[in-house]
N, C-alpha and C positions, 0 to 999 in steps of 0.2 A: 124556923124556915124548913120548908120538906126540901127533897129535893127536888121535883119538879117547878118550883117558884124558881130556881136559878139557870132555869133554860131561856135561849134569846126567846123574842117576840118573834122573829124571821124564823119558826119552825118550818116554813117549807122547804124556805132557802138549804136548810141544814140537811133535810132530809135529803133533798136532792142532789145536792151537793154531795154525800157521800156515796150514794147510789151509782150518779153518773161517773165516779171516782173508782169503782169496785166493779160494773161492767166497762169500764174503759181496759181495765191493767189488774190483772189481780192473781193467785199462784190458781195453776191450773192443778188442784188436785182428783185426782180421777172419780172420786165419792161424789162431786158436786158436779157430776157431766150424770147422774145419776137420781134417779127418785126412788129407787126401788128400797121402801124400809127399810127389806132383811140387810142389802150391803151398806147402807148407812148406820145402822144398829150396831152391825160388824167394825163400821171404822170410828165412831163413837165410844164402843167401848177399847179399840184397841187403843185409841188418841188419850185415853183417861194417862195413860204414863208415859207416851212415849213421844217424843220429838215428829210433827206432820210428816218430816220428809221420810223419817226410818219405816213409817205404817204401811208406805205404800208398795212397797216389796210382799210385804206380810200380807195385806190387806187383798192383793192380788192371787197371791198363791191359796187363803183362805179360800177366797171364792171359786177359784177353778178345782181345790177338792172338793168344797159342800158349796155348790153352787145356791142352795134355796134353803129353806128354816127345814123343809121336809129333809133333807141330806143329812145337815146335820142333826137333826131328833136323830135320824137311825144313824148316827155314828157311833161306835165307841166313846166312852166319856175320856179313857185314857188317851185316844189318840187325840183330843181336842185340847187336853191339858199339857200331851207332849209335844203337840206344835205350838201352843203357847209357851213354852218353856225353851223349843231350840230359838226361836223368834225371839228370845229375851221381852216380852211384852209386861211384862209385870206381875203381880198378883193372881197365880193360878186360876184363884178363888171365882174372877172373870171367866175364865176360860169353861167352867163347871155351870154358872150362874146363865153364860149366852148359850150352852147347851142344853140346860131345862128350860131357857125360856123359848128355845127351837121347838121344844116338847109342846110348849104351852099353847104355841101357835096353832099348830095341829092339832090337839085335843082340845082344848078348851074358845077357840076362838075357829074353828073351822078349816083352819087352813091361811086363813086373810088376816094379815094384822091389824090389827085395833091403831085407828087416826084421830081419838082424843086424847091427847098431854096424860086424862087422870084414867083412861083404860088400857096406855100403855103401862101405867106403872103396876100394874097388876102383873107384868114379864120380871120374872127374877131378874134381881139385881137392877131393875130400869128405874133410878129415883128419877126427881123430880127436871135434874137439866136434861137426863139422856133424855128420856120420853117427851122432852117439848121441843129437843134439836130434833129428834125424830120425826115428832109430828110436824114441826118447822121444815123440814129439808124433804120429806116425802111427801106431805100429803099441803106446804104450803098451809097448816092449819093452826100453827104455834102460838104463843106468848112472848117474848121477849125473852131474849137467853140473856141471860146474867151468867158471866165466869171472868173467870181473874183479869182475861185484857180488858171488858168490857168494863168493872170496876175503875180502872185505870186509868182512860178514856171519860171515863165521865165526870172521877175526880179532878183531871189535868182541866179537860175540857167544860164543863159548867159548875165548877166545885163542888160537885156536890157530897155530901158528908160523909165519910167515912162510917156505913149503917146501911145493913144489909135491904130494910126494908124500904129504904131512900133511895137507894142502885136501882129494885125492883120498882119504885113509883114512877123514877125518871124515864130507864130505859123503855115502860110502858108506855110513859105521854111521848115518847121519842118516836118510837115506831109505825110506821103508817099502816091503817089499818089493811088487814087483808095482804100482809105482803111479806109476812113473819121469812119466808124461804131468801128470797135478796138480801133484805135487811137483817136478819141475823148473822149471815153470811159474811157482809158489808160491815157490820159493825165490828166481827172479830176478825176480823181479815185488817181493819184500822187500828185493833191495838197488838196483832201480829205482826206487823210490816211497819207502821209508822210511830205510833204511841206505845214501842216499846221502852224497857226496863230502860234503856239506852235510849232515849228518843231519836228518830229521824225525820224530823218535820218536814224540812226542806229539800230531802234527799227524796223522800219516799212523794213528796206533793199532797202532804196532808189537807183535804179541803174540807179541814173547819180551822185554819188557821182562823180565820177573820174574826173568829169566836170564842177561839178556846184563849182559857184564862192563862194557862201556863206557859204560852206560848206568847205570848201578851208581855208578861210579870217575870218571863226565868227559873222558874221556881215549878221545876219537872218532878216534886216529890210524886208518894206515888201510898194507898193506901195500904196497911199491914195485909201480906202473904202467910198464910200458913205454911210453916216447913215442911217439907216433906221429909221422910223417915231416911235417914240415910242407909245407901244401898251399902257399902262398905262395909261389911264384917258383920249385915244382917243373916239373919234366919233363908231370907229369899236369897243371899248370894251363897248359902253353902247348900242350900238345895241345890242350884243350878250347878255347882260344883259336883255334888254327890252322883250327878245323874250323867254328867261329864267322864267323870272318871267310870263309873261302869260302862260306858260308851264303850271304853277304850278294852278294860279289861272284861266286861259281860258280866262276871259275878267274883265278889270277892269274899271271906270274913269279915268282920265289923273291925276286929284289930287291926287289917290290913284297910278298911276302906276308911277310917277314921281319921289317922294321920296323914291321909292324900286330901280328906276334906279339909282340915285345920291343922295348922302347924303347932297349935297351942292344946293338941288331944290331950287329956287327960284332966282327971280332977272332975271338977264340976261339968268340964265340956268333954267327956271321959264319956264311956261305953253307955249309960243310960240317957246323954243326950243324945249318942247318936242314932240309938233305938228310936226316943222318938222323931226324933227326924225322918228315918228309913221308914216308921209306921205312916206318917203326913203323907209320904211319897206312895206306901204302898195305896193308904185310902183314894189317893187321886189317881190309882190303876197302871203307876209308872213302874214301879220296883215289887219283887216277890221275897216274902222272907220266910227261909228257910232254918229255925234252929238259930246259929251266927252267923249263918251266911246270907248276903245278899245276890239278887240278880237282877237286870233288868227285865224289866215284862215284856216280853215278843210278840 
């Protein structure tokens, strides 16, 4: 059985039903009062790690420094990777990959972003869910976004099987056509707020009880999550550490800035780890190395 064979008959009921559900009451975050690509791009890649409500601080102050793709092209790459770094947002890697793809904008596409799913993925780092929220939330031209609530919502909600390509058949006969901006919106806004890991059916006014299975049966399992990498005692928490302490003291030796990173200096996490380390930071335009001394980049 695919997953689409396990949807009601009453598809419109459903659809509407969540719609009128999501325009009635829903979090007002500042990116979805918005169509403009570039600051949807912006909060899509900062949302890849970070909790909705902590982005919007970040997500705010991005755009009042590089207000447009043209801003940021002519930024410095380090000052893009060292606001992504005071902001705790995650994986630098981001913060380098949305500043060439500001470049890309500009040189390679004219100025104007690309509003097909498979021409935005030609923008560094834009796989296949940024470029169709994107094309979804700006331009209203999407496909159905598939991500972890949305899985989770349709496993509770019409069983469907635990199988990436069953998620994608479902949530496609799901969606009405032409309206990818609400309805994605709508669907992850129901397994944020109501069909979460902890469900709130009755709290949040879920309206597909009438339909959902889980809610029916009791049985709120929920499909396999890939773990994310633990941030604790990673490579990404003694960077942000490294760049911390030079904050404080501006430039130190590697003896001295070693054991302020790790309490465990030495040995294998001893002076040529933290070379490379210091090197990671220099490549992304943060830190300058001189000899054994380090410094912050000015």
């Amino acid at each position: 059985m695919s997953g689409a064979d396990s949807l009601p008959d009453d598809l419109e009921g459903v659809r509407e039903s969540l719609i009128e559900w999501y325009r009635r009451d829903h979090r007002d975050f500042p990116w979805r009062r918005t169509d403009d690509p570039y600051a949807i791009l912006v909060s899509e890649v900062m949302s890849q790690q970070t909790q909705l409500e902590r982005v919007e601080e970040a997500w705010a102050a991005f755009l009042e420094r590089w207000p447009d793709a043209e801003a940021l092209a002519a930024a410095d790459r380090s000052a893009v990777v060292g606001f992504w770094t005071d902001h705790s947002l995650g994986y630098n890697n981001r913060a380098k990959y949305l500043h060439e793809a500001a470049r890309q904008v500009g040189e390679e596409f004219g100025g104007e972003f690309p509003e097909e799913p498979d021409d935005l993925r030609e923008l560094q780092g834009v796989g296949p869910y940024t470029a169709n929220a994107v094309a979804s939330f700006a331009f209203d031209n999407g496909d159905a976004v598939v991500d972890t609530n949305v899985k989770r919502v349709l496993y509770r909600a019409f069983d469907v099987p635990d199988d990436d390509s069953a998620f994608e058949e479902t949530a496609g006969e799901l969606m009405p056509a032409g309206e990818s901006r609400v309805w994605n919106n709508a669907i992850m806004e129901l397994g944020g707020v109501a069909c979460r890991k902890t469900p709130r059916c009755d709290e949040a006014g879920c309206p597909w009880r009438e339909w959902c299975r889980a809610y029916e049966t009791g049985d709120f399992t929920a499909p396999d999550v890939p773990t994310q990498p633990t941030f604790e005692g990673s490579r990404r928490q003694k960077r942000g550490r490294a760049i911390r302490v030079l904050k404080e003291y501006d430039e130190l030796p590697l003896d001295e800035l070693g054991p302020r990173v790790r309490v465990d200096y030495g040995g294998e996490t001893g002076e040529e780890w933290l070379r490379g380390l210091v090197s990671d930071l220099a490549d992304d335009g943060l830190v300058e190395i001189e000899g054994d001394r380090v410094r912050l980049r000015r």
